[in-house]
C-alpha positions as CSV (number, residue, x, y, z in Angstrom):
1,X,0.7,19.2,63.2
2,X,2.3,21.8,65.5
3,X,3.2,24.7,64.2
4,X,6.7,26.3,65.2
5,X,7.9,29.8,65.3
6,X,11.7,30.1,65.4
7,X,12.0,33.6,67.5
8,X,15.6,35.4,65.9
9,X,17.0,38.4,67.9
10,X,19.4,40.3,65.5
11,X,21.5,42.8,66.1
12,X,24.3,44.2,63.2
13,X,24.9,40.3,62.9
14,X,24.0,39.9,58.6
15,X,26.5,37.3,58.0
16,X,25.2,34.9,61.0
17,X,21.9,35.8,60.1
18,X,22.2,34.3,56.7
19,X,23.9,31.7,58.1
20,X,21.1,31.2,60.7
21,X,18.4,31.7,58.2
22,X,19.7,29.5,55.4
23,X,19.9,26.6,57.8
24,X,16.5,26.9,59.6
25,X,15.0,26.7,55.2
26,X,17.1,23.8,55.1
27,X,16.7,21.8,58.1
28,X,13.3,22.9,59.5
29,X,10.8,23.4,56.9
30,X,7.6,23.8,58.0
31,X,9.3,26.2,60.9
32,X,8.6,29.9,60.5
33,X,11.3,32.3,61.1
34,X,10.7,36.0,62.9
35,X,13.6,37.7,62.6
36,X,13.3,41.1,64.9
37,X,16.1,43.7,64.1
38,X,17.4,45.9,66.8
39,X,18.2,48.9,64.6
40,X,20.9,47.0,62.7
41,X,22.6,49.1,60.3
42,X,24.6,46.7,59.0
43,X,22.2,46.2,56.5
44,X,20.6,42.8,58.4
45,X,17.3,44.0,57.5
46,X,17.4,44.4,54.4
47,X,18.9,41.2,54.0
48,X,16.1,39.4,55.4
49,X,13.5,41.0,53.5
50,X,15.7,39.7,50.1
51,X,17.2,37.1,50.7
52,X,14.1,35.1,53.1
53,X,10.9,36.6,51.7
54,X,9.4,33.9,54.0
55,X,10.6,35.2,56.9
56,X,9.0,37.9,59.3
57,X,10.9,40.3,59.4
58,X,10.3,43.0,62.6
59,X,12.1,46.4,62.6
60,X,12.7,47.8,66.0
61,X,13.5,51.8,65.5
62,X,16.0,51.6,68.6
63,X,18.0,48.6,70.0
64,X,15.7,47.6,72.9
65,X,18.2,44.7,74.1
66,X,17.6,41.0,74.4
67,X,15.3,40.4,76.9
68,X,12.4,43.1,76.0
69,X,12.9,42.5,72.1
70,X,12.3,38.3,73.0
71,X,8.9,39.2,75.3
72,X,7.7,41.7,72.5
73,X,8.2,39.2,69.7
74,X,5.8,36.6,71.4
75,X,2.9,39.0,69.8
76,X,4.3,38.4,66.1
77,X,4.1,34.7,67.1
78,X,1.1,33.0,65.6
79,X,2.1,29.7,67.7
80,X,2.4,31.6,71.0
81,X,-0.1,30.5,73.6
82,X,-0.7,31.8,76.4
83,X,-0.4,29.5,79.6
């Protein structure tokens, strides 16, 4: 089976992020969420790391904005192939 890697760009969003989160555990099981924060500081973080241990959780020090934080999450992607 293939695997899939649900890519989350976050940025001072915790209340959609739970939102987001609780439904990808509740609707896509086997998917495996990456959840890259863009120097939150709304707490978003944090909340990820209690509330979805199962999550991957990557903490950008500066808010790098959409595009670069989506190409530089590919590497914490274990279903990213290459073409």
């Amino acid at each position: 089976m293939a695997r899939v890697d649900i890519i989350i760009v976050s940025f001072n969003t915790r209340d959609l992020l739970r939102a987001c989160l609780a439904s990808v555990r509740a609707h896509a099981p086997g998917a495996h969420a990456i959840v890259v924060d863009n120097a939150s500081h709304d707490g978003s973080a944090d909340m990820v790391v209690t509330d979805f241990p199962e999550a991957t959780l990557v903490r950008s020090a500066e808010n790098l904005g959409f595009g670069v934080t989506c190409t530089r999450s590919e590497a914490s992607s274990s279903a990213y192939a290459p073409p």
